[in-house]
N, CA, C and O atoms as a Maestro MAE file, in Angstrom:
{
 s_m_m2io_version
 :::
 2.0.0
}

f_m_ct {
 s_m_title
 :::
 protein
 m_atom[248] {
  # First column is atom index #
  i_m_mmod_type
  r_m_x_coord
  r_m_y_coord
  r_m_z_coord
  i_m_residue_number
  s_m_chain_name
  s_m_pdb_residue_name
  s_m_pdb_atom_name
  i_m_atomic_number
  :::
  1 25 0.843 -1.184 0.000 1 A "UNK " " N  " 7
  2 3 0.000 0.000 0.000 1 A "UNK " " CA " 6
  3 2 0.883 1.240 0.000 1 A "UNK " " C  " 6
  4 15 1.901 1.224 0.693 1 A "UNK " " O  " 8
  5 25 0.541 2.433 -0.803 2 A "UNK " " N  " 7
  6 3 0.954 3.554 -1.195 2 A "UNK " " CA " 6
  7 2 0.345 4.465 0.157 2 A "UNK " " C  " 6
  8 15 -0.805 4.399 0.593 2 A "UNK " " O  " 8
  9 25 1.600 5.432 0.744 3 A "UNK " " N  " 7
  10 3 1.060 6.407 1.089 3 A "UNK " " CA " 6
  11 2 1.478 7.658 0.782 3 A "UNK " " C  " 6
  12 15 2.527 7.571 0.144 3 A "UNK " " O  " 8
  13 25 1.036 9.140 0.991 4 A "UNK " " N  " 7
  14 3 1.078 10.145 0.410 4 A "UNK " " CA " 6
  15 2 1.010 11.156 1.864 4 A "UNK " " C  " 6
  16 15 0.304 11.059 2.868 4 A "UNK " " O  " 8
  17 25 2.021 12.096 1.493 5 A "UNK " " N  " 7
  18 3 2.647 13.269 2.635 5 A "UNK " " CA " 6
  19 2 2.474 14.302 1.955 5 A "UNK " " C  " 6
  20 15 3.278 14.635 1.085 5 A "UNK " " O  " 8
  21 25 1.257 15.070 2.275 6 A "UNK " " N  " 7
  22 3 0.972 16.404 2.118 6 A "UNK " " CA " 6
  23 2 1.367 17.431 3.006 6 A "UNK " " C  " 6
  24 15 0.699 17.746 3.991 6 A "UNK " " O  " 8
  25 25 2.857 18.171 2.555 7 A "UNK " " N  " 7
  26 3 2.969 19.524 3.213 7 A "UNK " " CA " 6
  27 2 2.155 20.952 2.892 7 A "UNK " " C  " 6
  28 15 1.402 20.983 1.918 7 A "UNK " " O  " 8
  29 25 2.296 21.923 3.588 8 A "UNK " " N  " 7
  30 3 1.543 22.996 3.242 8 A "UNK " " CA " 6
  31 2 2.200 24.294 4.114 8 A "UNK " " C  " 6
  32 15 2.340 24.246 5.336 8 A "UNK " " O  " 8
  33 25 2.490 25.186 3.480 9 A "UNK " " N  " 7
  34 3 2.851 26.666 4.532 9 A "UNK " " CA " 6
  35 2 2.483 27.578 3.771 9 A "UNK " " C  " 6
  36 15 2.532 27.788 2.559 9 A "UNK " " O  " 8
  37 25 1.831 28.466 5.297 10 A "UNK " " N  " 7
  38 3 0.813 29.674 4.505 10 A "UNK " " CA " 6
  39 2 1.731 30.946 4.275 10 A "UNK " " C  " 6
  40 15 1.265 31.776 3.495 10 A "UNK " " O  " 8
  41 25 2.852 31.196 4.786 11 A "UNK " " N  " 7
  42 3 4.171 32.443 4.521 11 A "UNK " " CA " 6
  43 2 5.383 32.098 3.992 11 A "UNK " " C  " 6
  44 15 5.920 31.210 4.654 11 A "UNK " " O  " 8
  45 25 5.900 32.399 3.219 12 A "UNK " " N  " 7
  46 3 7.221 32.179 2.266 12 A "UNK " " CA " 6
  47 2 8.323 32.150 3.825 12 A "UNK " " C  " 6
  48 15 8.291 32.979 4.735 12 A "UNK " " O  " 8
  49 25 9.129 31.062 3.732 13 A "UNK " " N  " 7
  50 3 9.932 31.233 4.831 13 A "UNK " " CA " 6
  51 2 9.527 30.995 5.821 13 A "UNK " " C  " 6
  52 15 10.021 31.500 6.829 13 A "UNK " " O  " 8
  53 25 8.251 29.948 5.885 14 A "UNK " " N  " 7
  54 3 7.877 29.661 7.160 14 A "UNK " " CA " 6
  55 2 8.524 27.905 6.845 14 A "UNK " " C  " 6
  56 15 9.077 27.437 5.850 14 A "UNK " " O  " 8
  57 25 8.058 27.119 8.516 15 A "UNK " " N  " 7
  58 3 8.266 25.695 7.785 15 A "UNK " " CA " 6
  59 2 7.085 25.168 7.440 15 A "UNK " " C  " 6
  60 15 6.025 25.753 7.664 15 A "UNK " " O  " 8
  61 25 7.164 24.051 6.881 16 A "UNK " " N  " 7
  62 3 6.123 23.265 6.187 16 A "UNK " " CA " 6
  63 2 5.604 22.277 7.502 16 A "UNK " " C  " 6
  64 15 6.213 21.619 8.345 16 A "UNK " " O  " 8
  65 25 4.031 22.552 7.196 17 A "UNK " " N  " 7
  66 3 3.314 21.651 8.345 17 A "UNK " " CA " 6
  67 2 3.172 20.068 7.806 17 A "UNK " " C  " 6
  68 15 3.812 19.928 6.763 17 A "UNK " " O  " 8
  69 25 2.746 19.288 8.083 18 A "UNK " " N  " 7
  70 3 2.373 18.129 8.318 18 A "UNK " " CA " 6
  71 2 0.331 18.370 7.690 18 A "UNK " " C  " 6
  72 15 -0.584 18.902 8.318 18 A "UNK " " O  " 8
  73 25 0.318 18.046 6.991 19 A "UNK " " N  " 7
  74 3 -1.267 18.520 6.835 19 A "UNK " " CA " 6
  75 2 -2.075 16.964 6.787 19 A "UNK " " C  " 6
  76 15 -3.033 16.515 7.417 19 A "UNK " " O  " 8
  77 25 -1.259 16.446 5.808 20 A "UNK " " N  " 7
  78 3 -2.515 14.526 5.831 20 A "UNK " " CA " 6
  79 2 -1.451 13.859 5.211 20 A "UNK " " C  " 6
  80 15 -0.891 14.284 4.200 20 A "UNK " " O  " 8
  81 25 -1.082 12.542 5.954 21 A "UNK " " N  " 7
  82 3 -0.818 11.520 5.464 21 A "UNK " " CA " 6
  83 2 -2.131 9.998 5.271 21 A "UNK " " C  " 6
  84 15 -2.782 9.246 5.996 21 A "UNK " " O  " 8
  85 25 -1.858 10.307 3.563 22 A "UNK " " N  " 7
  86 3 -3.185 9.831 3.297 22 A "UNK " " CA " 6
  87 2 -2.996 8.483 2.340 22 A "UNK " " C  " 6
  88 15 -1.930 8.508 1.725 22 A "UNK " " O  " 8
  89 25 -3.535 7.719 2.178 23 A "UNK " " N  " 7
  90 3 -3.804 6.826 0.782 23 A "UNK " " CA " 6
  91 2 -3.803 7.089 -0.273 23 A "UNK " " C  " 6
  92 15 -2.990 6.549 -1.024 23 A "UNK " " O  " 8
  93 25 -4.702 8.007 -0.734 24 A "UNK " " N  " 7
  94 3 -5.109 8.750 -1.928 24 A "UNK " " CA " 6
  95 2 -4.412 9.298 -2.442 24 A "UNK " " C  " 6
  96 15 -3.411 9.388 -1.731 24 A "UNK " " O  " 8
  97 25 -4.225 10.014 -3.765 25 A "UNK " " N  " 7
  98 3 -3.299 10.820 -4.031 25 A "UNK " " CA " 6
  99 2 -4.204 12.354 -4.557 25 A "UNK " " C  " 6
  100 15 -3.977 13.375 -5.206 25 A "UNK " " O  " 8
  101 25 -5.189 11.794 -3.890 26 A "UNK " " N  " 7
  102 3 -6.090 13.399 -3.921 26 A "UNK " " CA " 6
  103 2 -6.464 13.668 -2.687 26 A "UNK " " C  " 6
  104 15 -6.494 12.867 -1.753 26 A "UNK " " O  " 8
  105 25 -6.716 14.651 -2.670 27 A "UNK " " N  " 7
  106 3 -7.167 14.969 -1.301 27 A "UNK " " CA " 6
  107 2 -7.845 16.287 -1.110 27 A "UNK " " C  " 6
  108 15 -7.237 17.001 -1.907 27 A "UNK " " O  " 8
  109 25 -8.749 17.036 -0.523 28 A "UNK " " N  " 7
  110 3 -9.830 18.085 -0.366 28 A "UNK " " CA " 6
  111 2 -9.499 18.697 0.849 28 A "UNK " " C  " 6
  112 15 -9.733 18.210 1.955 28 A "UNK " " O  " 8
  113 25 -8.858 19.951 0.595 29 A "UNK " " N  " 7
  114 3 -8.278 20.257 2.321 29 A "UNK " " CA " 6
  115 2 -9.403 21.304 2.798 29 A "UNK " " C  " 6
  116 15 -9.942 22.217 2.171 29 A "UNK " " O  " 8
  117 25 -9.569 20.871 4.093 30 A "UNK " " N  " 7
  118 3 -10.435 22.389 4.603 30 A "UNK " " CA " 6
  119 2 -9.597 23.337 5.805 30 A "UNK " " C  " 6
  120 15 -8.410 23.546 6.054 30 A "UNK " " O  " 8
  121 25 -10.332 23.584 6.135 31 A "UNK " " N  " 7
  122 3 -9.809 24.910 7.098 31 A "UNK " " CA " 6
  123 2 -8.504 25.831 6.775 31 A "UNK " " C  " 6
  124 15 -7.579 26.080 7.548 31 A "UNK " " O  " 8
  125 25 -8.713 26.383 5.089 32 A "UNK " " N  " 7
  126 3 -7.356 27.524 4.648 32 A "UNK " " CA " 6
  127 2 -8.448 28.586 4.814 32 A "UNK " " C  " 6
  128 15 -9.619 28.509 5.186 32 A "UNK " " O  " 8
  129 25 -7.654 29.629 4.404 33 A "UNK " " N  " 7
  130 3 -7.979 30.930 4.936 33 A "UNK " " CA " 6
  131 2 -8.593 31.525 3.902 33 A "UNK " " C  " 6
  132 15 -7.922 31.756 2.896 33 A "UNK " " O  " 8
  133 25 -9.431 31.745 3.927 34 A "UNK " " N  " 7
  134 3 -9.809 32.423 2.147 34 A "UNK " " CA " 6
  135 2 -9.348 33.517 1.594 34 A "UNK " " C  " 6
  136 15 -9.341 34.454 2.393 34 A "UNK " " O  " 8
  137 25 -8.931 33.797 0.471 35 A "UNK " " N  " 7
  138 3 -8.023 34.861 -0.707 35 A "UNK " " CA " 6
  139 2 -6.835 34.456 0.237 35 A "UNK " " C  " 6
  140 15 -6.145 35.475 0.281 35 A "UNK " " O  " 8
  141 25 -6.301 33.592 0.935 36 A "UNK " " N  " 7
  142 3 -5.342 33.669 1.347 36 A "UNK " " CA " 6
  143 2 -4.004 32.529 0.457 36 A "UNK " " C  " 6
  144 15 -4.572 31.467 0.205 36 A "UNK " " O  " 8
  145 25 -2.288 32.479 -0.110 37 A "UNK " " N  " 7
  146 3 -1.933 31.690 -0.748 37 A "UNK " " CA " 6
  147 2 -1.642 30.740 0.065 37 A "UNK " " C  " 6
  148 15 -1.249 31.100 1.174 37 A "UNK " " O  " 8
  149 25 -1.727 29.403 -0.182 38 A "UNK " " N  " 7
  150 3 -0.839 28.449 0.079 38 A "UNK " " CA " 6
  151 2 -0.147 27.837 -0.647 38 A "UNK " " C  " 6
  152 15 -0.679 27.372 -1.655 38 A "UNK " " O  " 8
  153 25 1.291 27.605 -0.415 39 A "UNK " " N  " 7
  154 3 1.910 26.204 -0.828 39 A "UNK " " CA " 6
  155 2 2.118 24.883 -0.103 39 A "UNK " " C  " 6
  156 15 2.396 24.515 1.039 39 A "UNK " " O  " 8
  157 25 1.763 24.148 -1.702 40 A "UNK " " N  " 7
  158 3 1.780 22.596 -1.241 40 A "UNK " " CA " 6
  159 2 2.895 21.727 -1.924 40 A "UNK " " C  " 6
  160 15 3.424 22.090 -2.975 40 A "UNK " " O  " 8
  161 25 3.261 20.449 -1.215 41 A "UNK " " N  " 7
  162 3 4.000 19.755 -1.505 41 A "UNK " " CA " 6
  163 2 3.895 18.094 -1.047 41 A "UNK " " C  " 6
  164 15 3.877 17.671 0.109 41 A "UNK " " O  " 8
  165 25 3.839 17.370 -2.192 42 A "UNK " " N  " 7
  166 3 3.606 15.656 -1.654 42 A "UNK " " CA " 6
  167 2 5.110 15.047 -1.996 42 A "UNK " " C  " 6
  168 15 6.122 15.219 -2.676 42 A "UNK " " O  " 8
  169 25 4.491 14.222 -1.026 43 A "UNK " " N  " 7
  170 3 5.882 12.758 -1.396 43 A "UNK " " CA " 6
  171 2 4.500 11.795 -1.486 43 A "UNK " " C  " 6
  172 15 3.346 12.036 -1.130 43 A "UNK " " O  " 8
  173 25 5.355 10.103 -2.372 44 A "UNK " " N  " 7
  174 3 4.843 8.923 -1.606 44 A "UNK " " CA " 6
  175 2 5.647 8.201 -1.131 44 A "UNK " " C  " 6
  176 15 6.874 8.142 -1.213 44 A "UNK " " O  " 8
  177 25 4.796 7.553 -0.540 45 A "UNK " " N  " 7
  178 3 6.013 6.714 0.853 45 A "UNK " " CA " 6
  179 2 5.622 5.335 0.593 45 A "UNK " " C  " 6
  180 15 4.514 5.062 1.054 45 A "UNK " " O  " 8
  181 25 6.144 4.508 0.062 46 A "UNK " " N  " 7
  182 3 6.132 3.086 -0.588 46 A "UNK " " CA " 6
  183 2 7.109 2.045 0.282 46 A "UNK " " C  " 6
  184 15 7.873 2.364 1.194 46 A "UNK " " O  " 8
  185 25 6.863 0.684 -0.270 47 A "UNK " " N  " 7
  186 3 8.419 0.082 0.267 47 A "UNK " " CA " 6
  187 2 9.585 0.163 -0.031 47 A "UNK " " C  " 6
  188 15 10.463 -0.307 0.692 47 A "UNK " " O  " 8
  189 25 9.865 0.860 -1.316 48 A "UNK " " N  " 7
  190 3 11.192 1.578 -1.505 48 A "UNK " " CA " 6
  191 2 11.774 2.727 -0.344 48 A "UNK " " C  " 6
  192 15 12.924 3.144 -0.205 48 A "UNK " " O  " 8
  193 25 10.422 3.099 0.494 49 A "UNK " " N  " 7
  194 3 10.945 4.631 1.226 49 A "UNK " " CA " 6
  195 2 10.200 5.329 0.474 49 A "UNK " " C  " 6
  196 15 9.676 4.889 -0.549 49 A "UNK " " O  " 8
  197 25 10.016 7.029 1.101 50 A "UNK " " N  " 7
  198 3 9.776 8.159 0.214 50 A "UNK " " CA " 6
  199 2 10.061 8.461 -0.644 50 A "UNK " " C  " 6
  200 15 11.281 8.611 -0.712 50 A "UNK " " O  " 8
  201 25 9.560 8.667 -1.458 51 A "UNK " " N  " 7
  202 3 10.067 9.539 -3.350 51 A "UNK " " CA " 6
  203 2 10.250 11.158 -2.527 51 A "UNK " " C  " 6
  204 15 9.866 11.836 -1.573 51 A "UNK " " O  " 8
  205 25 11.270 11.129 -3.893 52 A "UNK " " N  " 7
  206 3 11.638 12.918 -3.318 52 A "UNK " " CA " 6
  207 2 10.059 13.721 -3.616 52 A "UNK " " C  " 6
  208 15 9.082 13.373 -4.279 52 A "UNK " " O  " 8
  209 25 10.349 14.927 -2.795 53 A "UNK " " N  " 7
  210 3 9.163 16.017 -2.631 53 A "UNK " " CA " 6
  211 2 9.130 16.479 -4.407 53 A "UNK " " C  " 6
  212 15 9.979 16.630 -5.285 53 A "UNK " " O  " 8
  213 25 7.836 16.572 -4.318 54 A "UNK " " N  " 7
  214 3 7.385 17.149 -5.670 54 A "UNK " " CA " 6
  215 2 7.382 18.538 -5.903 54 A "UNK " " C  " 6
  216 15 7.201 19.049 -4.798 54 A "UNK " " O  " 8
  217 25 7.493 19.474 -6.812 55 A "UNK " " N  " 7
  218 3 7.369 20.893 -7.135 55 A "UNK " " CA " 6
  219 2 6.597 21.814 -6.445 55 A "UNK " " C  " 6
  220 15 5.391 21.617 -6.595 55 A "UNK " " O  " 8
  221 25 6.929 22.884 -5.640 56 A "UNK " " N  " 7
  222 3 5.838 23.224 -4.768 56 A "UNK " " CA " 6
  223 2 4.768 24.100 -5.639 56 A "UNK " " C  " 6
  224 15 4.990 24.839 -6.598 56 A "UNK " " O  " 8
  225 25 3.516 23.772 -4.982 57 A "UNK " " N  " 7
  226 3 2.457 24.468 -6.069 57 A "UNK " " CA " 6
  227 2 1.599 25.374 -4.732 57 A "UNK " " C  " 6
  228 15 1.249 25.223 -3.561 57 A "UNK " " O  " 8
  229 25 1.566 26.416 -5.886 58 A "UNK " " N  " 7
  230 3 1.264 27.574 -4.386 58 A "UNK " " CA " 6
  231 2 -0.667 27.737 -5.126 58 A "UNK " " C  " 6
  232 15 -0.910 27.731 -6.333 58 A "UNK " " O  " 8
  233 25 -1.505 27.837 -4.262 59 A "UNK " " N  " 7
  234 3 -3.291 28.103 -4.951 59 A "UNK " " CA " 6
  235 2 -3.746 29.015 -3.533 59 A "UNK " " C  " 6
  236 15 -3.420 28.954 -2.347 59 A "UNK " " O  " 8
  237 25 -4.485 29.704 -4.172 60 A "UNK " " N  " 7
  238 3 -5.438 30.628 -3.490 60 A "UNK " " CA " 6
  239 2 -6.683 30.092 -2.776 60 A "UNK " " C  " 6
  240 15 -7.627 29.861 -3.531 60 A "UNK " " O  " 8
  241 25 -6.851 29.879 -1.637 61 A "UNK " " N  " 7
  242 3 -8.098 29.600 -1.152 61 A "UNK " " CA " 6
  243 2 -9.271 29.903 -1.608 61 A "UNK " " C  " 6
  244 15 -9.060 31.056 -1.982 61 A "UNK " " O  " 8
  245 25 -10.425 29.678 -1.859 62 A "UNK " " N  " 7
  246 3 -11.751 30.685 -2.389 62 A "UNK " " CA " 6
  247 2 -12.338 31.167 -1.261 62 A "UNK " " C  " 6
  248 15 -13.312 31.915 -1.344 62 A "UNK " " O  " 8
  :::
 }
 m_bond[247] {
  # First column is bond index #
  i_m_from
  i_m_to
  i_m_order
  :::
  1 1 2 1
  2 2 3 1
  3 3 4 2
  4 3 5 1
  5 5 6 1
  6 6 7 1
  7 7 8 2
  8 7 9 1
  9 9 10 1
  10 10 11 1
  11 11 12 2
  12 11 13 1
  13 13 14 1
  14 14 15 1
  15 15 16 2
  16 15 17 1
  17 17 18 1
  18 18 19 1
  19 19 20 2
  20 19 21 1
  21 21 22 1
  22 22 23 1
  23 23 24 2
  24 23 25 1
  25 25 26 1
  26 26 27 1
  27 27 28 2
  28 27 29 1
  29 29 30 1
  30 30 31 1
  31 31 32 2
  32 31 33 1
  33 33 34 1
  34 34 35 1
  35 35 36 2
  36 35 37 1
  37 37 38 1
  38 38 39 1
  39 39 40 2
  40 39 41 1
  41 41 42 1
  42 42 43 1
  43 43 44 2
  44 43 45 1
  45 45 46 1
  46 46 47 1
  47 47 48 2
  48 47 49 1
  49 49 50 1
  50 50 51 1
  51 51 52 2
  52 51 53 1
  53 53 54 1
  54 54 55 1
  55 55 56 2
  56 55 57 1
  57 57 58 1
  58 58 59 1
  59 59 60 2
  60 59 61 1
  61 61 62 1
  62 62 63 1
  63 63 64 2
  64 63 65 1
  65 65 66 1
  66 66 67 1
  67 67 68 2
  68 67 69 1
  69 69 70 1
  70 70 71 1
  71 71 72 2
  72 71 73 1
  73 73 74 1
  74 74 75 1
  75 75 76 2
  76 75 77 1
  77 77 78 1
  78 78 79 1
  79 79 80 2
  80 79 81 1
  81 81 82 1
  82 82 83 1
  83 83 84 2
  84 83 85 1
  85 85 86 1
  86 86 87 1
  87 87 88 2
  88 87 89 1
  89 89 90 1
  90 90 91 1
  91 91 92 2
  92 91 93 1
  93 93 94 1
  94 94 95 1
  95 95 96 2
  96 95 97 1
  97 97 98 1
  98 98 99 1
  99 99 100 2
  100 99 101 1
  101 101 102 1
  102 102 103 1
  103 103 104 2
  104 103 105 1
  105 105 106 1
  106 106 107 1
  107 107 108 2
  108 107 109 1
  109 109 110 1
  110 110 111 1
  111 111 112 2
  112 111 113 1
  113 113 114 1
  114 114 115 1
  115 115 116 2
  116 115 117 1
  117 117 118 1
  118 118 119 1
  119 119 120 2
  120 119 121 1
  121 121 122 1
  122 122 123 1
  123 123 124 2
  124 123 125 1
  125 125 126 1
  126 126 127 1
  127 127 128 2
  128 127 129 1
  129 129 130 1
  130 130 131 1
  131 131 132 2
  132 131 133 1
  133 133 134 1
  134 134 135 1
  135 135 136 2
  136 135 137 1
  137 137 138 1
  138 138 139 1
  139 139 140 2
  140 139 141 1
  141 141 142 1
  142 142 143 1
  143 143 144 2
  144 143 145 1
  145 145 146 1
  146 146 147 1
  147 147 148 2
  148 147 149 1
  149 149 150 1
  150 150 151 1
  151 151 152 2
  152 151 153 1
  153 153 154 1
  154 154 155 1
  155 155 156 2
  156 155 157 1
  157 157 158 1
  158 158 159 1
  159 159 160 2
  160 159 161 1
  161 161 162 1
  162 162 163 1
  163 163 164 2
  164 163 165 1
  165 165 166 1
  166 166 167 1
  167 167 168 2
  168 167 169 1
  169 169 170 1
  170 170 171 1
  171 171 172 2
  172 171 173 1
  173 173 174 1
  174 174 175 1
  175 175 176 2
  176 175 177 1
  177 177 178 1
  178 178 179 1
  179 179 180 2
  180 179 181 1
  181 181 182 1
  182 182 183 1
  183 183 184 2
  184 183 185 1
  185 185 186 1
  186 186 187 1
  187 187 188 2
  188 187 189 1
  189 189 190 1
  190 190 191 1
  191 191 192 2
  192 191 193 1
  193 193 194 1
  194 194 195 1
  195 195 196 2
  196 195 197 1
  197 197 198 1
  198 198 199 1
  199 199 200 2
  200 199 201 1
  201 201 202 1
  202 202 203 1
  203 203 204 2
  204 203 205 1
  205 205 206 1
  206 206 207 1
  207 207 208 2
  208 207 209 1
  209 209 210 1
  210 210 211 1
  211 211 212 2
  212 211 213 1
  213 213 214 1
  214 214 215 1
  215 215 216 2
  216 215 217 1
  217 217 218 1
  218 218 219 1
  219 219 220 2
  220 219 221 1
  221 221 222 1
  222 222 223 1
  223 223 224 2
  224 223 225 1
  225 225 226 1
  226 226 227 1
  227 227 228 2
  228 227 229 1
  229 229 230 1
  230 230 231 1
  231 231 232 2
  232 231 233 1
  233 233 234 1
  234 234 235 1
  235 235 236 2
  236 235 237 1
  237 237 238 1
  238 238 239 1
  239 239 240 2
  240 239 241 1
  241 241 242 1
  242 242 243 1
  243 243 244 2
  244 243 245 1
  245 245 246 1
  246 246 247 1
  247 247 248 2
  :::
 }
}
C-alpha cells in the first residue's frame, strides 16, 4: 500500500506543516484561509521509502 505526505505553509519562509498523510493521491483540504496563498507539496512513501518532494504548487483559497 501507497502512502502520500501532504505539506503545506501559509508564509514564504515559514516551515512546512504536516497537513494529511493519506492513501489517496487526492485529497480536499479544509480549514485555509480564504483569498489567502498556500503552498503545497507531496511525497509517496512506498516500500522503496519516500520519493523525493514534488514541485511546490502555491493556490489561493476561495
Amino acid at each position: 500500500m501507497h502512502m502520500y505526505d501532504c505539506k503545506l505553509h501559509h508564509e514564504a519562509n515559514q516551515p512546512w506543516l504536516q497537513k494529511k498523510l493519506r492513501t489517496k493521491s487526492r485529497e480536499e483540504l479544509s480549514g485555509l484561509i480564504s483569498g489567502k496563498n498556500d503552498a503545497f507539496r507531496m511525497a509517496a512513501i512506498g516500500a522503496a521509502g519516500q520519493s523525493p518532494w514534488s514541485d511546490e504548487t502555491v493556490c489561493m483559497a476561495p
